[in-house]
N, C-alpha and C positions, 0 to 999 in steps of 0.2 A: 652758438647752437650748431650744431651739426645735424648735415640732410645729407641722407645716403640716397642716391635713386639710382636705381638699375635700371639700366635702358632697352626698351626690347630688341630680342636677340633675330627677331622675325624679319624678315621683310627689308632688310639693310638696303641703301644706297650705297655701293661698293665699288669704290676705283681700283682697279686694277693694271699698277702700270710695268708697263712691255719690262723687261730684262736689261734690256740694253739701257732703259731710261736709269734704274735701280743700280746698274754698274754706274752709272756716271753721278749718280746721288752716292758714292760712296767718297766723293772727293769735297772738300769742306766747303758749305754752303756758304762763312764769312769768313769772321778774323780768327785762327789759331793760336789761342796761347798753349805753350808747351809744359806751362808750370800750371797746378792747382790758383798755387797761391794769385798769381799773377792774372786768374780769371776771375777769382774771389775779389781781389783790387776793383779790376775794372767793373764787377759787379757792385761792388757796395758803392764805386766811384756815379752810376749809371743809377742806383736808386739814391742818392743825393741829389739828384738833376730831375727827381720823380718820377723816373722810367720805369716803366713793368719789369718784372724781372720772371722772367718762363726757363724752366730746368725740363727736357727730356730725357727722360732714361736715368735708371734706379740711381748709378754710380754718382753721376752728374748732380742727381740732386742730395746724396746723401755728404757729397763734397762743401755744397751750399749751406745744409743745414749746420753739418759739424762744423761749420767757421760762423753760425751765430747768423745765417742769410737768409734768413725764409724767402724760398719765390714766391711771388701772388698767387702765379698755376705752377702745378709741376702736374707730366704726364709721365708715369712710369707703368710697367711692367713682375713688377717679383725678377726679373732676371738680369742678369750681369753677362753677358759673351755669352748668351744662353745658357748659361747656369745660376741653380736660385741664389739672387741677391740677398746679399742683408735686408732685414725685416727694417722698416721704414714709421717710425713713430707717426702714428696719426694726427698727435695731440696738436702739434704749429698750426692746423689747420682746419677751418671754418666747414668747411663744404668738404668729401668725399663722394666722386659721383663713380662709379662703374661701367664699363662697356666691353664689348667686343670688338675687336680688328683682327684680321687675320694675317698669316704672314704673307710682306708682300703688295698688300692692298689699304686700301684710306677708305676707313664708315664713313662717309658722310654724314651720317646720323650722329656723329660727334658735335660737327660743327656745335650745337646746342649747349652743351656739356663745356667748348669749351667756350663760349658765351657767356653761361653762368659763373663758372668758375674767375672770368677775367674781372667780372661785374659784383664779383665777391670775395674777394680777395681775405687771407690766403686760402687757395683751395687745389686739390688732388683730383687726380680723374685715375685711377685703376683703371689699367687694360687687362683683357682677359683676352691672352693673344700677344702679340707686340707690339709695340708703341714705335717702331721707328722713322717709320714714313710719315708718321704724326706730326714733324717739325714742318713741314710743308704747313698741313693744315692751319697747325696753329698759329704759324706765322701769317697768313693772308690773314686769319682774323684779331689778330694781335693789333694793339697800338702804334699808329706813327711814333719811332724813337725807343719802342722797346725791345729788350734785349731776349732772344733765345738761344739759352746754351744747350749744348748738346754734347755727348763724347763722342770723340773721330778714334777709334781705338788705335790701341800703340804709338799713338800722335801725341792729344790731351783734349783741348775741352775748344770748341770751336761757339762762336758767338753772334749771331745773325743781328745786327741793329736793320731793323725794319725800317724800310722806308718804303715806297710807294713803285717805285720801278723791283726792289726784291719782292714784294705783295703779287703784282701785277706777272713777272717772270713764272711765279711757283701757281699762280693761279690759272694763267695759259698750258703750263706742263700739265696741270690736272684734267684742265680740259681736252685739250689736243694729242696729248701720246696718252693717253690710255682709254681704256674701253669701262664704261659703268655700267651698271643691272641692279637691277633688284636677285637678292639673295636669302635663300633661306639657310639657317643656321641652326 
């Protein structure tokens, strides 16, 4: 069964982090593999061990899917280097939730979204906006031991294994270098 829910667009919890923080989020959060294939491995290697498996961003997860890997969540956007992505088969997936992010800043108001989706596996969360600061998010709420990929561009596909000191680093960054508000949209 598929649930679509749209989340309001009203009233957002809105992180918004400084510049300088976002230059320095452009350098790989874990392990870089250089090859597809070779992150594919370690993925299908990482859900044989029962790990969650989280894909951000369109590429990333369309890599995932056409080798046969469904992730539990995947957070995308419609876009590729900011231009529109291949269309992304809904079907592998239970849940479809929607939201807004704007570029640059973290909804809080996801957290929930991606709750649901970990807790229901497999499941999609559409951005309407961009998903890229999302891997922060998702990983504080992610599972000890699960894996989030992401693409580091013109590099390859970078791999965050969550643990409790990377949860605890990206939780601090949210808190302490940037400024939050309520936002209307």
């Amino acid at each position: 069964m598929r649930e679509n829910t749209l989340s309001s667009f009203h009233n957002q919890n809105v992180v918004t982090l400084k510049r300088s923080i976002r230059e320095k989020l452009k350098r790989p959060l874990g392990k870089i593999f250089y090859s597809v294939d070779d992150a594919i491995k370690h993925g299908k290697f990482m859900r044989n061990q029962k790990h969650a498996l989280i894909t951000v961003g369109d590429r990333t997860t369309i890599n995932f899917i056409s080798n046969n890997l469904i992730p539990d969540l995947t957070i995308i956007d419609g876009l590729e280097m900011r231009k529109p992505a291949p269309k992304i088969s809904l079907s592998p997936f239970k849940n479809v939730f929607y939201s807004k992010n704007h570029a640059g800043t973290i909804n809080l108001n996801i957290t929930s979204l991606i709750q649901q989706g970990l807790e229901n596996p497999p499941s999609m969360i559409y951005i309407d906006g961009e998903e890229d600061l999302l891997t922060l998010l998702v990983s504080i709420k992610a599972p000890l031991g699960s894996c989030v990929f992401y693409g580091q561009p013109k590099k390859g596909l970078v791999c965050i294994q969550i643990n409790q000191k990377n949860k605890s680093d990206f939780e601090l960054l949210i808190k302490t270098r940037s400024s939050t508000k309520s936002k209307k949209t």
